[in-house]
KEKE-3310 file (N, C-alpha, C; in steps of 0.2 Angstrom, whole numbers, plus 5000, padded with zeros to 4 digits):
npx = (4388:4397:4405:4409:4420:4430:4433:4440:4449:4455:4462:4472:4478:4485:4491:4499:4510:4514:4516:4526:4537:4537:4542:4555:4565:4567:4579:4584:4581:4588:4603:4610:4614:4620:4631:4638:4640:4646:4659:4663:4665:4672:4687:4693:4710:4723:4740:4751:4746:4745:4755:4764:4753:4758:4772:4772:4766:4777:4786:4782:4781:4795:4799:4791:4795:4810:4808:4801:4816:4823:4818:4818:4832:4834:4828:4835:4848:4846)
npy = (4779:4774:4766:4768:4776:4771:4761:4771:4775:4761:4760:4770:4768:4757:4763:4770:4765:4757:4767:4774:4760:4761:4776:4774:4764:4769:4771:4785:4797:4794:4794:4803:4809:4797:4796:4807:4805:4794:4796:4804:4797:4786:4792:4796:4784:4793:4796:4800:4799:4784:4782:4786:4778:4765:4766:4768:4756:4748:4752:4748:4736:4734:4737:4728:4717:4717:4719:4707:4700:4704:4699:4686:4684:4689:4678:4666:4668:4666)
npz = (4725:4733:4729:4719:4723:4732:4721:4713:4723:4722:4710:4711:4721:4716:4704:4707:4713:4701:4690:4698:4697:4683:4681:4687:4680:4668:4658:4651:4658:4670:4665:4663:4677:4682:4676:4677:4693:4693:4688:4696:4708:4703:4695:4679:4676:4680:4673:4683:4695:4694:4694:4707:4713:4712:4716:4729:4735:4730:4738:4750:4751:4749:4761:4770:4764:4770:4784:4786:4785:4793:4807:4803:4799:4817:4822:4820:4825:4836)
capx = (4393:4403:4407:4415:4424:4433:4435:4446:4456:4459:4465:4475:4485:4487:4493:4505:4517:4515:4520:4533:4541:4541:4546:4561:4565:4568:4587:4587:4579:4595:4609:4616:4615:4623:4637:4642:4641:4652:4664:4663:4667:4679:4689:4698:4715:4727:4746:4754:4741:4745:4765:4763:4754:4763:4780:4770:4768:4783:4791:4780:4783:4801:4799:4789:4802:4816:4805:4803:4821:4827:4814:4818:4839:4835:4826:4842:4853:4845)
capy = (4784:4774:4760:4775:4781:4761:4759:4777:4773:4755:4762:4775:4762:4753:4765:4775:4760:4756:4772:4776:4758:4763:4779:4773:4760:4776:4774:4790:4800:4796:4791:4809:4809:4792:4794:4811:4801:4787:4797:4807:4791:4783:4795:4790:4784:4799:4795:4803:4797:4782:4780:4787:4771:4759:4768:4769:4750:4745:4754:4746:4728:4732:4737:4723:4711:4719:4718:4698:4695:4703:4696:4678:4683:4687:4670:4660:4670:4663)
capz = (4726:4738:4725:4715:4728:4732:4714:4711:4727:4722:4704:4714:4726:4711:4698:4708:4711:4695:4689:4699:4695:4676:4679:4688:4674:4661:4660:4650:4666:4675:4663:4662:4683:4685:4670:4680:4699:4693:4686:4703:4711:4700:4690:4677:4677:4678:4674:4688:4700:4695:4694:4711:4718:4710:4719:4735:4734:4728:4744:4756:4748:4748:4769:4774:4764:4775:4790:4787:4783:4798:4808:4802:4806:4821:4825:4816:4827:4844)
cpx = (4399:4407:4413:4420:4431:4437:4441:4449:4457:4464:4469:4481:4487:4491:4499:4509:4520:4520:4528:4540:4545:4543:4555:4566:4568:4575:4588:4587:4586:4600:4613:4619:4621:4628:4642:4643:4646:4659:4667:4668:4673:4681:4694:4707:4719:4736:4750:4753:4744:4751:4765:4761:4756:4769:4777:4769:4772:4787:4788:4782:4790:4803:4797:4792:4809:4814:4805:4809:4825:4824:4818:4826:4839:4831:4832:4846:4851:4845)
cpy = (4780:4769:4763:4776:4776:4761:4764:4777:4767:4758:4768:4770:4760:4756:4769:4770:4758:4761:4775:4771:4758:4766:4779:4767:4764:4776:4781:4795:4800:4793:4797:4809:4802:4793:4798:4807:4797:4789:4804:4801:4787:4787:4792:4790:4791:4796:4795:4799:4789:4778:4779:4782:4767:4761:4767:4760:4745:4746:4750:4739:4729:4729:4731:4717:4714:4716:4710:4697:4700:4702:4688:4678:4681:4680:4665:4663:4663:4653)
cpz = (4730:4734:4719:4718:4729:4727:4711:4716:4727:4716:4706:4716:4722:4705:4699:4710:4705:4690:4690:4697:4687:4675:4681:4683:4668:4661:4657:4653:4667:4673:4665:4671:4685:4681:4677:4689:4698:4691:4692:4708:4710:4692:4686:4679:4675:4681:4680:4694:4703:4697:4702:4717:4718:4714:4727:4737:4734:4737:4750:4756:4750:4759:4772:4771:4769:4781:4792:4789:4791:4806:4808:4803:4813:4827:4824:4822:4834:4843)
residu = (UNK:UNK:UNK:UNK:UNK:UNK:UNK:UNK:UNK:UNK:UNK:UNK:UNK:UNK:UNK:UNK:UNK:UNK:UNK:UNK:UNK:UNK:UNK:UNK:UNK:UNK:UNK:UNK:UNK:UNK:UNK:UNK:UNK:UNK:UNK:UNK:UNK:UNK:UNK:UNK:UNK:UNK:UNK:UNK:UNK:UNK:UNK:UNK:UNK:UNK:UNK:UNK:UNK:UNK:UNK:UNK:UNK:UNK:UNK:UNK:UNK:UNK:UNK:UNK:UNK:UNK:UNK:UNK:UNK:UNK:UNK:UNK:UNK:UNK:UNK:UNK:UNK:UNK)
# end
């Protein structure tokens, strides 16, 4: 009895890792979960959205070239 008992808890330890690694291996299980998360995460490009950071960019760019060049004047003046 007790050889039995060893032998269906070694095959127990042994088959629920196993298991669980195949079942997580299933891409079709969590394709539809992951398509909908990623597009949660990284929605796609929306025109507006995007004009908007490109303008918000630009304006910063232009600020921190202003910032230098009056910066680097006021170093020539002295």
């Amino acid at each position: 009895m007790g050889v039995k008992i060893e032998v269906f808890r070694m095959m127990l330890y042994l088959s629920f890792p196993v298991a669980m690694f195949w079942i997580s291996n299933q891409a079709e299980y969590f394709e539809e979960y992951i398509v909908k998360r990623k597009r949660e995460i990284f929605p796609p490009d929306e025109g507006l959205h995007r004009k908007e950071l490109e303008d918000f960019k630009e304006r910063m760019r232009i600020r921190k070239e202003q910032r230098i060049l009056k910066e680097f004047s006021a170093e020539s003046e002295n």
